[in-house]
C-alpha positions in Angstrom: 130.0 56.4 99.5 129.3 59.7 97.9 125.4 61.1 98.4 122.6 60.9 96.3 120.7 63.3 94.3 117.6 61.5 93.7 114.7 63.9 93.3 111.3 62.3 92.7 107.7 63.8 92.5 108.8 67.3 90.6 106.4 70.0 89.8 106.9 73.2 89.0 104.9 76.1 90.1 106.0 79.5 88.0 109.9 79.6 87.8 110.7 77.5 91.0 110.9 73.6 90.8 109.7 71.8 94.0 111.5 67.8 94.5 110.9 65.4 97.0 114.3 63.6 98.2 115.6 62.2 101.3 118.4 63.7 103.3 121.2 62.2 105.3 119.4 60.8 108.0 116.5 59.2 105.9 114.2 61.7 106.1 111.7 62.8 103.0 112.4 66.7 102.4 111.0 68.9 99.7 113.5 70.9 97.8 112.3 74.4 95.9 114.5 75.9 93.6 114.3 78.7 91.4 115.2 77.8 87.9 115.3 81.9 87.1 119.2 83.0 85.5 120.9 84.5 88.5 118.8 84.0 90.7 120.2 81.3 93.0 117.2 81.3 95.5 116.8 77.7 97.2 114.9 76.3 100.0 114.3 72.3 101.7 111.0 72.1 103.8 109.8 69.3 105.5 106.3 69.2 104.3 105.0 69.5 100.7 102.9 72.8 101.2 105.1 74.6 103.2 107.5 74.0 99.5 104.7 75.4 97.9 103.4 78.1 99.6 107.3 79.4 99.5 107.2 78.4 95.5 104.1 81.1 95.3 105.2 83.6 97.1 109.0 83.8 95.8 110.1 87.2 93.9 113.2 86.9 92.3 115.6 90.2 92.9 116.9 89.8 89.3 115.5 92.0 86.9 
């Protein structure tokens, strides 16, 4: 059976998207992505604020 993409409880803080989702083993994981062209960054945390400290702080490169 092929894995699931369900992200749930998304919020976005600037450019980068933050989603709660379970991984393989069952655990809840919070995903932050930038949505910024070309830039590519990505990050899973295990607790919400860790996510969005990282979402605050990120600097894209691409200019």
């Amino acid at each position: 059976m092929p894995a699931r993409d369900n992200f749930h409880s998304v919020m976005r803080i600037g450019p980068v998207q933050i989603g709660t989702h379970r991984d393989r083993n069952g655990q809840t994981k919070y995903a932050a992505v930038c949505t910024a062209d070309r830039c590519g960054w990505s990050a899973d945390y295990s607790s919400r604020t860790a996510a969005q400290l990282a979402a605050r702080t990120h600097r894209c490169r691409v200019r």
